[in-house]
PLY file of the C-alpha trace (Angstrom):
ply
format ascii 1.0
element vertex 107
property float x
property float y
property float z
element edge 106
property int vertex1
property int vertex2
end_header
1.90 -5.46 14.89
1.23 -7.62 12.19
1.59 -7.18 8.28
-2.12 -5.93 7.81
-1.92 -3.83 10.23
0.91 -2.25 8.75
-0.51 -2.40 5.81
-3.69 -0.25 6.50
-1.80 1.98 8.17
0.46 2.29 5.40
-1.64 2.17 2.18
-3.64 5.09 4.49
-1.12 7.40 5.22
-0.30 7.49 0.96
-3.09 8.45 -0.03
-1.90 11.59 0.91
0.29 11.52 -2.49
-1.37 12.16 -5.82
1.03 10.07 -7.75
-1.75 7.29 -9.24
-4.45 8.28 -11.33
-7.09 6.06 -10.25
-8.09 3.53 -6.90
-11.19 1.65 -5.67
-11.28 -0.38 -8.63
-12.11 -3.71 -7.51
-11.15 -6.16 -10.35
-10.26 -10.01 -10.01
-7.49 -11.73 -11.44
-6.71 -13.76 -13.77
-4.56 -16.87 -12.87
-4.01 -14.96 -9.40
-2.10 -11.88 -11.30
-3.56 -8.43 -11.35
-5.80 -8.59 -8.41
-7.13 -4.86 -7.37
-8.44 -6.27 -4.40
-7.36 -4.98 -0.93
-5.91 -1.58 0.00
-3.23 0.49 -1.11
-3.99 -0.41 -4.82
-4.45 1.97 -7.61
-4.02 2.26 -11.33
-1.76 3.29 -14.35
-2.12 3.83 -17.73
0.49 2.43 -20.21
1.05 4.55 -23.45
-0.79 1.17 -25.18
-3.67 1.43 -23.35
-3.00 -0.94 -20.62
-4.19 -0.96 -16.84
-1.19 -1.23 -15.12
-2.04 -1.97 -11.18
0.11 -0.68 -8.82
0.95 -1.16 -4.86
0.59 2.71 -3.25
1.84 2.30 0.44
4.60 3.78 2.39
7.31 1.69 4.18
7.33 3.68 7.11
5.21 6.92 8.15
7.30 7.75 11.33
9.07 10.77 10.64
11.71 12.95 12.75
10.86 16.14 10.90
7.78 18.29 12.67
6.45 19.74 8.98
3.30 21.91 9.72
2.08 20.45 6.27
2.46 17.19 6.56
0.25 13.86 7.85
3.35 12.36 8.77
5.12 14.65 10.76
6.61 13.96 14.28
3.67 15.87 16.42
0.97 14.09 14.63
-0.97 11.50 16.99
-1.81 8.82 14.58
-0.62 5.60 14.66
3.09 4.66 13.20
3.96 1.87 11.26
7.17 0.61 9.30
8.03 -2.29 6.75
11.26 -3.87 7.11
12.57 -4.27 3.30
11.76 -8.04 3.53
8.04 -7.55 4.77
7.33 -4.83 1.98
9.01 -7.15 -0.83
7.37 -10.10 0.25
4.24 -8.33 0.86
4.59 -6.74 -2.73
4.94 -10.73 -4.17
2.15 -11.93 -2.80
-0.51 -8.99 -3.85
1.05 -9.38 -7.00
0.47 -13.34 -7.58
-2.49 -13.04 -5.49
-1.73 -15.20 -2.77
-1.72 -12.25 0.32
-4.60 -13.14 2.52
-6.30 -11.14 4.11
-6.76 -13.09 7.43
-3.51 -13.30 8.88
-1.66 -13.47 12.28
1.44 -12.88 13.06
4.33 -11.07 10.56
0 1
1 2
2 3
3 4
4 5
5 6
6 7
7 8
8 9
9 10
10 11
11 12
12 13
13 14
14 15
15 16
16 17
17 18
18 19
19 20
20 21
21 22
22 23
23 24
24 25
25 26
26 27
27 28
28 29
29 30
30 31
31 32
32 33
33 34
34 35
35 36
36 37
37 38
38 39
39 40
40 41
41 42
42 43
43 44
44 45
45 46
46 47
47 48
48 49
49 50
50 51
51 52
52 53
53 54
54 55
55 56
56 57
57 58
58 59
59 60
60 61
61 62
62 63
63 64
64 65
65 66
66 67
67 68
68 69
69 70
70 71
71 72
72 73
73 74
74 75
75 76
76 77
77 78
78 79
79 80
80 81
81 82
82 83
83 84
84 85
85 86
86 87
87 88
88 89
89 90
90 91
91 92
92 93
93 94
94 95
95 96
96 97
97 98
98 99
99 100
100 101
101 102
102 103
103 104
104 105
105 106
C-alpha cells in the first residue's frame, strides 16, 4: 500500500475526532508553506488571530480492542492502514513545505 493510500485511509478514519475547528478550506501557499490542499487538513485559531493549519490523520486505525462505539474497532470491515514513524514524519514535512504530491507510487 502506498503513502496515499494510507493517507486517505487515515485522514478518513479521524474525522471521527472533533479536535479541529474547521476543514475543507482549500487555500494555496505561499512560498510552498501553509498549503490546505489535500486531505486530512483542518484549521486552528491562534489567540492572535492566526490560521494555524494542521495535519488530522491517524498513524494507524487497526485496533485489538472490539469497542461497540468505535469506527476503529477490531470487528469493523473497513480497510486498515498504519504509518511507520518515518512515513508519518516525512509525510508531515512534505504537506508542510508543500512538496507531497499527490501522484505517487510506491512508499
Amino acid at each position: 500500500m502506498d503513502v496515499l493510500e494510507k493517507l486517505t485511509i487515515l485522514t478518513d478514519a479521524a474525522k471521527y475526532d472533533v479536535a479541529c475547528t474547521s476543514s475543507g478550506v482549500d487555500r494555496t501557499s505561499v512560498g510552498g508553506v501553509g498549503s490546505t490542499v489535500g486531505c486530512g487538513i483542518c484549521h486552528s485559531f491562534a489567540a492572535d488571530g492566526r490560521c494555524i493549519s494542521l495535519l488530522k490523520v491517524l498513524q494507524s486505525n487497526a485496533c485489538a480492542y472490539d469497542c461497540a462505539y468505535c469506527v476503529n474497532r477490531r470487528s469493523s470491515d473497513g480497510p486498515r492502514a498504519t504509518f511507520t514513524p518515518r512515513e508519518l514524519a516525512e509525510l508531515t514535512i512534505e504537506l508542510y513545505r508543500g512538496t507531497f504530491s499527490l501522484v505517487r507510487s510506491g512508499g
